[in-house]
C-alpha positions in Angstrom: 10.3 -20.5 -5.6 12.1 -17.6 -7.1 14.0 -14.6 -4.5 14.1 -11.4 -6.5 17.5 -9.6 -5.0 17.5 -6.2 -5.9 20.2 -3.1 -5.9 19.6 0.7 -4.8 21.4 2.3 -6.6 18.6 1.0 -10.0 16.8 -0.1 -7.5 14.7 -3.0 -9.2 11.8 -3.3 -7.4 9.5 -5.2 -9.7 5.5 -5.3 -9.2 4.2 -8.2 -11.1 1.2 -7.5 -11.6 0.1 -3.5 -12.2 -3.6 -4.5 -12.8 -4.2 -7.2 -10.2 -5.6 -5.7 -6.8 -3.3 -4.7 -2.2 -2.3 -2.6 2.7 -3.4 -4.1 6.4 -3.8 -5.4 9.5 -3.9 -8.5 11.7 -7.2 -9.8 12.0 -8.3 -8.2 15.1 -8.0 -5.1 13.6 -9.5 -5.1 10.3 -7.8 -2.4 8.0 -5.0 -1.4 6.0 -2.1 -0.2 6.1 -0.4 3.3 6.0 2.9 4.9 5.2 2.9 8.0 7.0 4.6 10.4 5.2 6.9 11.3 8.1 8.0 9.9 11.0 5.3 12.4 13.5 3.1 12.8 10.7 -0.8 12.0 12.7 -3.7 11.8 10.6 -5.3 15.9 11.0 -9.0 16.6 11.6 -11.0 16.5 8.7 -11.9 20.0 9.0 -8.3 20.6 7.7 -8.0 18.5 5.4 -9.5 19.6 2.1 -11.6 17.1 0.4 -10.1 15.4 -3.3 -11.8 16.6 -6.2 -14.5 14.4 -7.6 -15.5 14.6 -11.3 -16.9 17.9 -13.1 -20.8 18.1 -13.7 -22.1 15.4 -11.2 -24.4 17.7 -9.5 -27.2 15.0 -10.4 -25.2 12.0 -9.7 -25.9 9.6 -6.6 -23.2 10.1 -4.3 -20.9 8.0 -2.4 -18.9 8.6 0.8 -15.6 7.3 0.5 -13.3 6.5 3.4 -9.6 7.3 3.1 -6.7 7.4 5.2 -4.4 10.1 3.5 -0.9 9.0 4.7 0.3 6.1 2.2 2.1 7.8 -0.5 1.6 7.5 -3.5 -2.0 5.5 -3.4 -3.4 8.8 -1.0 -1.4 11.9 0.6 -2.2 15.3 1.1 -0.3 17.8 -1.1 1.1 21.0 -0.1 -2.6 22.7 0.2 -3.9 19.8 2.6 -5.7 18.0 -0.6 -6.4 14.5 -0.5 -4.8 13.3 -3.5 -2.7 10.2 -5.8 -3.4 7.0 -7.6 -6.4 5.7 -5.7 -8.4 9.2 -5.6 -7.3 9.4 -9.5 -8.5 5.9 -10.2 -11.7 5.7 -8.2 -12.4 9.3 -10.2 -12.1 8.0 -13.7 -13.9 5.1 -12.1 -16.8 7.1 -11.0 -16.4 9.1 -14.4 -17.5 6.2 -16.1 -19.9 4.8 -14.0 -21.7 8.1 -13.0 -21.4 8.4 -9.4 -19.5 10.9 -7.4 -17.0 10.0 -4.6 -17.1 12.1 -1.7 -13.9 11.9 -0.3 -13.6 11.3 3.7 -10.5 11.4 5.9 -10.7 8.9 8.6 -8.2 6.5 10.2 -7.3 3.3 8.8 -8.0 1.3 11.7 -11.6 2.7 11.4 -12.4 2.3 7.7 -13.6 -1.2 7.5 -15.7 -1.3 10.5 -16.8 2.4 9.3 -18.4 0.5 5.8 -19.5 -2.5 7.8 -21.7 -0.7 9.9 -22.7 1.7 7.1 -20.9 5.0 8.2 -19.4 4.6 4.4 -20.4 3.6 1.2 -16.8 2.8 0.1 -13.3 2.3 1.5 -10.4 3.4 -0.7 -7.2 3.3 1.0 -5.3 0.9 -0.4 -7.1 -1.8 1.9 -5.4 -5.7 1.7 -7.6 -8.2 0.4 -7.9 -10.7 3.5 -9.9 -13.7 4.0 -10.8 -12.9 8.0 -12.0 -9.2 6.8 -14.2 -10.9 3.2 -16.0 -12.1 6.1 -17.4 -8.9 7.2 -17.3 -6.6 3.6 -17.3 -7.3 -0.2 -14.3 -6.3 -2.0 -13.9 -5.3 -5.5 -11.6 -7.3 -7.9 -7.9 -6.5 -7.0 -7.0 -3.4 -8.9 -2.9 -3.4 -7.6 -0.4 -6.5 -6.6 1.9 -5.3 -4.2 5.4 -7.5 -3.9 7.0 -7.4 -0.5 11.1 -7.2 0.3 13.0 -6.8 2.6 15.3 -3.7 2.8 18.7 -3.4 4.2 22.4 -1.4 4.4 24.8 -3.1 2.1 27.6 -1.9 4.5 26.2 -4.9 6.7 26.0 -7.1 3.8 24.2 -8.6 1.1 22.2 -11.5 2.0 22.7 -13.6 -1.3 18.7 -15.1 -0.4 16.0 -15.1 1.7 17.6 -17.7 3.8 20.0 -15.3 4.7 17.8 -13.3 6.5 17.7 -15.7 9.5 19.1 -14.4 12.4 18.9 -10.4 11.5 16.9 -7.7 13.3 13.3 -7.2 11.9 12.3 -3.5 11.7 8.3 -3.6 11.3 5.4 -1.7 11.2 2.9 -2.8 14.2 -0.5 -4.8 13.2 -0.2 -5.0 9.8 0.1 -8.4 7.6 4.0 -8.0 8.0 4.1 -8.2 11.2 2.5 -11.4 10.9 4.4 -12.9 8.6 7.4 -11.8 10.5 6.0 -13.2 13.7 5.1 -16.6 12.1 8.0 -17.3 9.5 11.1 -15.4 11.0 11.1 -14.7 15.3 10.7 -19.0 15.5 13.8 -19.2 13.2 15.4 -16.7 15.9 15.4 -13.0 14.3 14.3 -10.9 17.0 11.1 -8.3 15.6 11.5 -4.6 16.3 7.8 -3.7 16.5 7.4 0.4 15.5 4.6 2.7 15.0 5.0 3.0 11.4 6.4 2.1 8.1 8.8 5.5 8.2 10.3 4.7 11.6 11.2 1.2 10.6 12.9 2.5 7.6 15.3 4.7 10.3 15.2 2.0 12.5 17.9 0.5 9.6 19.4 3.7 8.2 20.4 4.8 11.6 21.6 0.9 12.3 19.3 0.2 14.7 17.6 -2.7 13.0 19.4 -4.7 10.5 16.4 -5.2 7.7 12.8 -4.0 7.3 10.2 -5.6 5.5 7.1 -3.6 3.6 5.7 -3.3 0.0 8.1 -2.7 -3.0 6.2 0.8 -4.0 6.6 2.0 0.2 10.0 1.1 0.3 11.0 3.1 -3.6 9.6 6.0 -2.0 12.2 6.4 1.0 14.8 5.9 -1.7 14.9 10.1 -1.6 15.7 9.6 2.3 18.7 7.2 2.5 21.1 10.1 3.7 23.7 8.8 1.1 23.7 5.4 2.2 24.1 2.5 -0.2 21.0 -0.2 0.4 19.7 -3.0 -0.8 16.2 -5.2 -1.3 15.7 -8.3 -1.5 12.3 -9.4 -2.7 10.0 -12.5 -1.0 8.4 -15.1 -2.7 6.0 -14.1 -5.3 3.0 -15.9 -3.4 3.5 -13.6 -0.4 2.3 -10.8 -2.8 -0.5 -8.5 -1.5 -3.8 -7.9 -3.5 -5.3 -4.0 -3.2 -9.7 -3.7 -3.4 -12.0 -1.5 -3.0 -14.2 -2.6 0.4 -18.3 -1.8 0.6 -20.9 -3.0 3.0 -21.5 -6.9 3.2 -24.5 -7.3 -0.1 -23.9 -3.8 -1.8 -23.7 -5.5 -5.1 -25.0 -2.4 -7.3 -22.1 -0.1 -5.8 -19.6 -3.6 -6.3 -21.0 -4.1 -9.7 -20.0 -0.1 -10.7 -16.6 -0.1 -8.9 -16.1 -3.6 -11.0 -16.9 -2.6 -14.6 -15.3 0.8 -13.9 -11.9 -0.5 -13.1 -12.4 -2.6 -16.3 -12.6 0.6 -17.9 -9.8 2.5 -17.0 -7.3 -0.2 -16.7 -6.0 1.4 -20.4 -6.9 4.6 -20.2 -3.5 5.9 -18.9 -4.2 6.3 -14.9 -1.9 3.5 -14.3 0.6 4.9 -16.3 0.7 8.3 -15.0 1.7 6.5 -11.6 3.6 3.4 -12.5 4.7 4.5 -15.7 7.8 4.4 -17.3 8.1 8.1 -17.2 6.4 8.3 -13.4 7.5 9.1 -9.9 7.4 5.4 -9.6 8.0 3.5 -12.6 7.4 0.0 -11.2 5.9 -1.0 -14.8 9.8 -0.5 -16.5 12.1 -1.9 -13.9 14.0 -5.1 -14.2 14.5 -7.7 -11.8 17.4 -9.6 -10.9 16.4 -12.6 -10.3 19.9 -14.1 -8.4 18.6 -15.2 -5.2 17.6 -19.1 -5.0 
């Protein structure tokens, strides 16, 4: 069982699988995950949030309502003109290119966006939704289109754990009712870390910067994005096992298999076509695709 132990200052957080399919929540609350993108960031009303574009010249095409929850950089966001926008709104549109549908693009909260395609409020969820076996129970996913690693993410000033067994007996920084919780809940409070439960991804982050927490746990692509935000402080990751990876999907109502069998053979499409790349890329905001891994921890 390999321990992938990373430095900031390269930072080498690897994902080991760009094309397989991940972001959510315990099973009483099936959804996914979000990173807001700051630490009072609340999802606005839809009225203010301008819809993502959907392919030119589908004026004839069946449409789709899509739900999204636009605060998990870099799958969704909102840019500076309140768009709905990143990778999942640019892959479900080459998606939808190929397939000849249009998504129509509507902001909702996580926490609602399965139940909202179970009961037929939505055609589609796209938000970076965890494939789960408690929520295949209730919707179809699509094949994963993103594996998400996990790690842990510390201050080096309070040293280095050397491997995953050195996190016993640290502070827990974690987002509330998501799959990290519970794995912190069930594999590290009974060994005696104590949890620090917060509101989101962002304030468990400064939960460690600010030394209130020792570690955080979240996905590698989350925790490369508060790399920006370290206020100069050196920090290191430490990736789990590769069998606690997270698989992405696109969810739609329990039998939909026509709108399953287009989201399928699209994303078997545009796996090549460069959409990946312009995200994950070498060259990209987040090259997860180049990065090495050190691969010291037992």
């Amino acid at each position: 069982m390999s321990r992938t132990l990373f430095r900031t200052k390269c930072l080498s957080l690897a994902l080991m699988s760009v094309f397989a399919l991940t972001a959510c929540n315990k099973e009483s609350a099936p959804a996914q995950e979000t990173a807001p993108q700051s630490a009072t960031t609340t999802a606005p009303a839809e009225s203010n949030v301008q819809q993502a574009d959907a392919p030119k010249d589908t004026a004839n095409l069946p449409t789709y309502r899509v739900a999204i929850d636009p605060y998990y950089p870099p799958f969704e966001y909102l840019d500076e003109n309140g768009k709905i926008v990143g990778f999942d709104v640019d892959l479900l549109d080459a998606i939808a290119e190929k397939e000849g549908f249009k998504p129509d693009y509507q902001a909702n909260e996580i926490l609602n966006i399965v139940p909202s395609v179970q009961e037929g409020k939505d055609d589609l969820g796209a938000s970076s939704i965890f494939i789960l076996p408690e929520r295949q129970e209730v919707v179809d996913y699509s094949e994963s289109y993103f594996e998400l690693p996990l790690a842990f993410l510390g201050l080096e000033k309070e040293g280095r754990p050397q491997s995953i067994n050195d996190i016993t007996g640290k502070t827990i920084a974690v987002q509330k009712n998501i799959v990290m919780e519970t794995i912190v809940d069930e594999e590290y409070v009974p060994k005696g870390n104590e949890k620090h439960g917060v509101k989101s991804n962002f304030l468990a982050f400064q939960n460690v910067i600010q030394g209130h927490s020792d570690v955080m746990i979240d996905n590698v692509v989350t925790l490369q994005g508060f790399l920006p935000k370290t206020e100069g402080k050196e920090i290191y990751t430490l990736q789990l096992p590769k069998e606690k990876n997270l698989q992405l999907g696109y969810v739609v109502q329990k039998g939909n298999t026509e709108l399953l069998n287009k989201l399928n053979s699209g994303l078997k499409k545009v796996k090549e076509d460069g959409t990946y790349d312009k995200w994950f890329g070498k060259d990209s905001q987040y090259p997860i695709v180049n990065m090495t891994v050190n691969t010291n921890a037992q």
